[in-house]
C-alpha positions as CSV (number, residue, x, y, z in Angstrom):
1,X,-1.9,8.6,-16.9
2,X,-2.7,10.1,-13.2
3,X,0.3,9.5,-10.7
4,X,0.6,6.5,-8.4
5,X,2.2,5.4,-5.9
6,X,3.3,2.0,-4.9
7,X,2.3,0.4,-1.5
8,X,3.9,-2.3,0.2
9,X,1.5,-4.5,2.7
10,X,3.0,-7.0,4.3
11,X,0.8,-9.9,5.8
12,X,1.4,-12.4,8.5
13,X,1.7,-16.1,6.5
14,X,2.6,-14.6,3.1
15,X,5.3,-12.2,1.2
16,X,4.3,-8.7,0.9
17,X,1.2,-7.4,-1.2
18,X,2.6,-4.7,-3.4
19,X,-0.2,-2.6,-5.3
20,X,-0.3,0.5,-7.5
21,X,-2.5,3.5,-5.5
22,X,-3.5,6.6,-6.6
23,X,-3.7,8.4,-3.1
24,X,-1.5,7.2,-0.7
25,X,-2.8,9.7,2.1
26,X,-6.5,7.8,1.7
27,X,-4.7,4.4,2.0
28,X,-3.0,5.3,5.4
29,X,-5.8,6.8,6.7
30,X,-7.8,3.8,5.8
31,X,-5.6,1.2,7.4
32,X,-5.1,3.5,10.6
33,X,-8.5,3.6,11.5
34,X,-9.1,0.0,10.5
35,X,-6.4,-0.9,12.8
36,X,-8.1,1.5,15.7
37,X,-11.5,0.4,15.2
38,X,-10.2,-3.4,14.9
39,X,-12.4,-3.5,12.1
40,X,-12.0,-7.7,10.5
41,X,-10.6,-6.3,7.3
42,X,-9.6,-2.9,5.8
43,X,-10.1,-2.5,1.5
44,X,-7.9,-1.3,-0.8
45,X,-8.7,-0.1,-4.6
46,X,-5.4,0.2,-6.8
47,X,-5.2,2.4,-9.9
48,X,-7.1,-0.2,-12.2
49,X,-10.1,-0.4,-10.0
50,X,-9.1,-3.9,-8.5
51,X,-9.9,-4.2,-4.6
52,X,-8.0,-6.1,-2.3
53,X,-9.8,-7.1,1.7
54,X,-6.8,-7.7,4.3
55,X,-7.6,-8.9,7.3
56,X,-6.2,-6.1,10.0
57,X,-5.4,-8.9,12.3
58,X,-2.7,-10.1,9.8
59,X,-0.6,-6.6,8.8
60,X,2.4,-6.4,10.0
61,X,3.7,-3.4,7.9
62,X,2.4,-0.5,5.7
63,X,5.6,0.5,3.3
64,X,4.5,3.5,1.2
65,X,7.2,5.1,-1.3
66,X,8.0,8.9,-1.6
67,X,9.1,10.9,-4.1
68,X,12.2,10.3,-4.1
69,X,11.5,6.4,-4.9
70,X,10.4,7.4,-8.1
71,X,14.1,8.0,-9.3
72,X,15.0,6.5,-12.6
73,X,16.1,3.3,-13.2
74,X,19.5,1.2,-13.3
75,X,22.5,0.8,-11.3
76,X,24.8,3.1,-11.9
77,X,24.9,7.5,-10.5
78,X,25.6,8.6,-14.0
Protein backbone atom coordinates (compact mmCIF):
# COMPACT_ATOMS: atom_id res chain seq x y z
CA UNK A 1 0.00 0.00 0.00
CA UNK A 2 1.58 3.55 -1.23
CA UNK A 3 1.95 6.05 1.84
CA UNK A 4 -0.76 8.65 2.77
CA UNK A 5 -1.21 11.23 4.57
CA UNK A 6 -4.16 12.49 6.41
CA UNK A 7 -5.63 16.03 5.71
CA UNK A 8 -7.81 17.97 7.86
CA UNK A 9 -10.21 20.66 6.05
CA UNK A 10 -12.16 22.48 8.02
CA UNK A 11 -15.31 24.18 6.52
CA UNK A 12 -17.38 27.09 7.62
CA UNK A 13 -21.08 25.49 8.81
CA UNK A 14 -19.70 21.91 9.38
CA UNK A 15 -17.01 19.77 11.44
CA UNK A 16 -13.84 19.21 9.70
CA UNK A 17 -13.47 17.00 6.47
CA UNK A 18 -10.65 14.55 7.23
CA UNK A 19 -9.50 12.51 4.05
CA UNK A 20 -6.66 10.05 3.29
CA UNK A 21 -4.11 11.82 0.36
CA UNK A 22 -1.40 10.47 -1.24
CA UNK A 23 0.57 13.76 -1.92
CA UNK A 24 0.11 16.23 0.45
CA UNK A 25 2.57 18.85 -1.39
CA UNK A 26 -0.22 18.66 -4.52
CA UNK A 27 -3.02 19.21 -2.08
CA UNK A 28 -1.51 22.46 -0.64
CA UNK A 29 -0.57 23.68 -3.71
CA UNK A 30 -4.06 23.09 -4.97
CA UNK A 31 -5.88 24.88 -2.25
CA UNK A 32 -3.24 27.83 -2.31
CA UNK A 33 -3.89 28.72 -5.69
CA UNK A 34 -7.55 28.05 -5.46
CA UNK A 35 -7.64 30.39 -2.65
CA UNK A 36 -5.42 33.09 -4.90
CA UNK A 37 -7.39 32.74 -7.97
CA UNK A 38 -10.71 32.82 -5.84
CA UNK A 39 -11.63 29.96 -7.93
CA UNK A 40 -15.71 28.77 -6.48
CA UNK A 41 -14.37 25.47 -5.47
CA UNK A 42 -10.93 23.64 -5.18
CA UNK A 43 -11.02 19.30 -5.77
CA UNK A 44 -9.54 16.96 -3.88
CA UNK A 45 -8.90 13.05 -4.85
CA UNK A 46 -8.07 10.80 -1.65
CA UNK A 47 -6.20 7.51 -1.88
CA UNK A 48 -9.34 5.44 -3.12
CA UNK A 49 -10.00 7.67 -6.01
CA UNK A 50 -13.01 9.52 -4.26
CA UNK A 51 -13.14 13.44 -5.10
CA UNK A 52 -14.39 15.86 -2.85
CA UNK A 53 -15.44 19.94 -4.37
CA UNK A 54 -15.05 22.56 -1.37
CA UNK A 55 -16.20 25.63 -1.93
CA UNK A 56 -12.88 28.07 -1.27
CA UNK A 57 -15.24 30.68 0.14
CA UNK A 58 -15.97 28.24 3.12
CA UNK A 59 -12.25 26.90 4.35
CA UNK A 60 -11.22 28.08 7.25
CA UNK A 61 -8.15 25.72 7.80
CA UNK A 62 -5.91 23.26 5.97
CA UNK A 63 -4.34 20.79 8.84
CA UNK A 64 -1.88 18.38 7.07
CA UNK A 65 0.04 15.73 9.45
CA UNK A 66 3.89 15.12 9.37
CA UNK A 67 5.89 12.45 9.99
CA UNK A 68 5.96 12.46 13.14
CA UNK A 69 2.00 12.05 13.33
CA UNK A 70 2.43 8.77 12.06
CA UNK A 71 3.71 7.49 15.55
CA UNK A 72 2.17 4.34 16.87
CA UNK A 73 -0.76 3.99 18.63
CA UNK A 74 -2.02 4.08 22.48
CA UNK A 75 -1.57 6.08 25.42
CA UNK A 76 1.22 5.23 27.16
CA UNK A 77 5.61 6.24 26.18
CA UNK A 78 6.52 2.66 26.71
Amino acid sequence: MADTTKARIGVTGARELEIDIADAKAVKKAVEAAVKAQDPVVWIEDTRGHSYGIVVDKLAFLQVEGDAARGGIGFGSG
